[in-house]
C-alpha positions as a Markdown table, in Angstrom:
| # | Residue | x | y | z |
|---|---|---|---|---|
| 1 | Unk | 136.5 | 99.5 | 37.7 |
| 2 | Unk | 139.5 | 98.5 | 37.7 |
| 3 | Unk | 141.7 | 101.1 | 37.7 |
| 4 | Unk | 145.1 | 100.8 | 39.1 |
| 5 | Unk | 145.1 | 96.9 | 39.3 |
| 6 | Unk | 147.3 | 94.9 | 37.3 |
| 7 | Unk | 146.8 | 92.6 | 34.4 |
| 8 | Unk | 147.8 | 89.7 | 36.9 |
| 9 | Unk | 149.6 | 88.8 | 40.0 |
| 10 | Unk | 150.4 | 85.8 | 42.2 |
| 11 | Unk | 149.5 | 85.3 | 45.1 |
| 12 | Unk | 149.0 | 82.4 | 48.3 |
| 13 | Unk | 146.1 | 80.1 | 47.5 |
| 14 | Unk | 144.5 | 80.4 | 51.3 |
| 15 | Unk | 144.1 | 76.6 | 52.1 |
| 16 | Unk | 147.1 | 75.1 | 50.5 |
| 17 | Unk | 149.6 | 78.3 | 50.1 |
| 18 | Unk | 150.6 | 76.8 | 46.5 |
| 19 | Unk | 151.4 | 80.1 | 44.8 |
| 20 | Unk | 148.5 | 80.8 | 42.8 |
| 21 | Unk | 148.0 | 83.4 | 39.9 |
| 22 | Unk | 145.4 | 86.0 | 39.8 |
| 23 | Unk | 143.6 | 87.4 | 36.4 |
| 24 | Unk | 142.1 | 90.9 | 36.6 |
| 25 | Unk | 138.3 | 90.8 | 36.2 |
| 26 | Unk | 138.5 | 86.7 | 36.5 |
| 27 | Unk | 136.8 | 85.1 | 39.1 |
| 28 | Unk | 138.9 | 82.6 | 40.9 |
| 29 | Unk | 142.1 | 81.7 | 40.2 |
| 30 | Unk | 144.5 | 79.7 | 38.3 |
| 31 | Unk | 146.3 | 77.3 | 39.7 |
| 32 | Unk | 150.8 | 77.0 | 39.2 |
| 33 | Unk | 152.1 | 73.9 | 37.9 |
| 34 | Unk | 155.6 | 72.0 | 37.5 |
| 35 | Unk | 156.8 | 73.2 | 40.3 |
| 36 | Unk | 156.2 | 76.6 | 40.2 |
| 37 | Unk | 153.4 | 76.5 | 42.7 |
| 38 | Unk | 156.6 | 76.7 | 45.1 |
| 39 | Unk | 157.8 | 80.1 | 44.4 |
| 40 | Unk | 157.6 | 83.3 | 46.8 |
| 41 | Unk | 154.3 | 85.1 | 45.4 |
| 42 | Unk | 155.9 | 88.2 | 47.4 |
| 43 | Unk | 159.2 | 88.0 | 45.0 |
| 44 | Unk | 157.8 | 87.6 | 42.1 |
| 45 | Unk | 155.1 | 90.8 | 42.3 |
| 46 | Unk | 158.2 | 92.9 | 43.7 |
| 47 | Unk | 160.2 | 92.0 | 40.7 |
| 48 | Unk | 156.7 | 93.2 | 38.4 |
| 49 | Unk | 156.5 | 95.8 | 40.5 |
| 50 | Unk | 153.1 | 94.7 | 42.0 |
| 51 | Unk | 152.0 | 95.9 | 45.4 |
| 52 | Unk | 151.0 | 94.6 | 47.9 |
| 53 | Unk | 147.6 | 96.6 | 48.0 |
| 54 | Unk | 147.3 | 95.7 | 44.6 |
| 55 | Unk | 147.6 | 91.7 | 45.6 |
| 56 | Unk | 144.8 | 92.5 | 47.9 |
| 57 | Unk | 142.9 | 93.7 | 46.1 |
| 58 | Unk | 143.0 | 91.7 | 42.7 |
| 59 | Unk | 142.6 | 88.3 | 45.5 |
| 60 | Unk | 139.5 | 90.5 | 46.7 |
| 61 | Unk | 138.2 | 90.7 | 43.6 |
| 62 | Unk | 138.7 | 87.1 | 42.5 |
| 63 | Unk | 136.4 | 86.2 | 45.5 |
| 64 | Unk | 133.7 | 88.6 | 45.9 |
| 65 | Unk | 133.4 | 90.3 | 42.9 |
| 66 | Unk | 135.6 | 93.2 | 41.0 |
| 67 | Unk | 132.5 | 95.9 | 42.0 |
| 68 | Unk | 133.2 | 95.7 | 45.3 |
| 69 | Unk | 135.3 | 98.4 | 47.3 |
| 70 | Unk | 137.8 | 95.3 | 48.7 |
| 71 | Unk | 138.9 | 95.2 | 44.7 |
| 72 | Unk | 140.0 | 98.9 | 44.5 |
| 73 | Unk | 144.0 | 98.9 | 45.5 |
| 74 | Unk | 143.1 | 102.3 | 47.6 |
| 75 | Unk | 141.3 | 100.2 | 50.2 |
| 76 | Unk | 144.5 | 99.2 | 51.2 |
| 77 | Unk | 147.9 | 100.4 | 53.2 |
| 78 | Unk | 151.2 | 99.9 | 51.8 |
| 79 | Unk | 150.9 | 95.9 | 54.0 |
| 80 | Unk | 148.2 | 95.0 | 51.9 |
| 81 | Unk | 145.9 | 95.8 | 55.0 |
| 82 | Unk | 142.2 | 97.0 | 54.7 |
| 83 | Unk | 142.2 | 100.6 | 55.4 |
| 84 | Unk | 139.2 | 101.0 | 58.3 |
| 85 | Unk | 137.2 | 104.4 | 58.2 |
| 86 | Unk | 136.5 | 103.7 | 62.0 |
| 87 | Unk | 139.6 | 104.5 | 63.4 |
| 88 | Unk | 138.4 | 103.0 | 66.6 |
| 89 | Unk | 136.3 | 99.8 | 66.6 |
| 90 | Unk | 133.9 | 100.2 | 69.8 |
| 91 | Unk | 131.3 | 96.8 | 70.6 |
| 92 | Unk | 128.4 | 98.3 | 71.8 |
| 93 | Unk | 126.9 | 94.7 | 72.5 |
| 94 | Unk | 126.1 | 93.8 | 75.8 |
């Protein structure tokens, strides 16, 4: 289950964008203190050598669940961008 994901990353709290640090297999998220909640999530998970599909997925996970497909790293392009099996997105809806 959670294969390929590491043992924590950081990454934007979406209301706020403090810098926020994610657990694998944790719901939610802890939150940065002293001044840390300031720093570039992006830097610090290139200098761990965290992906960005990895950050999408572990943020994934912290939200809905680590069984779903959004918390498998492979879901995701090298962006951190959900990988759509429909190519092409057509509304039917009239």
């Amino acid at each position: 289950m959670f294969e390929g994901l590491p043992e924590l990353c950081y990454s934007k709290e979406p209301l706020s964008g403090k810098t926020i640090i994610l657990q694998r297999g944790q719901e939610g998220y802890n939150n940065l203190e002293n001044g840390y909640e300031q720093l570039n999530p992006d830097e610090m998970n290139e200098k761990l050598g965290i992906t960005k599909a990895q950050v999408a997925a572990m943020l994934t996970g912290s939200m809905f669940g680590w069984h779903v497909p959004g918390a498998n790293p492979e879901s995701y392009d090298e962006n951190g961008n959900f990988k759509s099996k429909n190519k092409k997105c057509k509304n039917k809806r009239k």
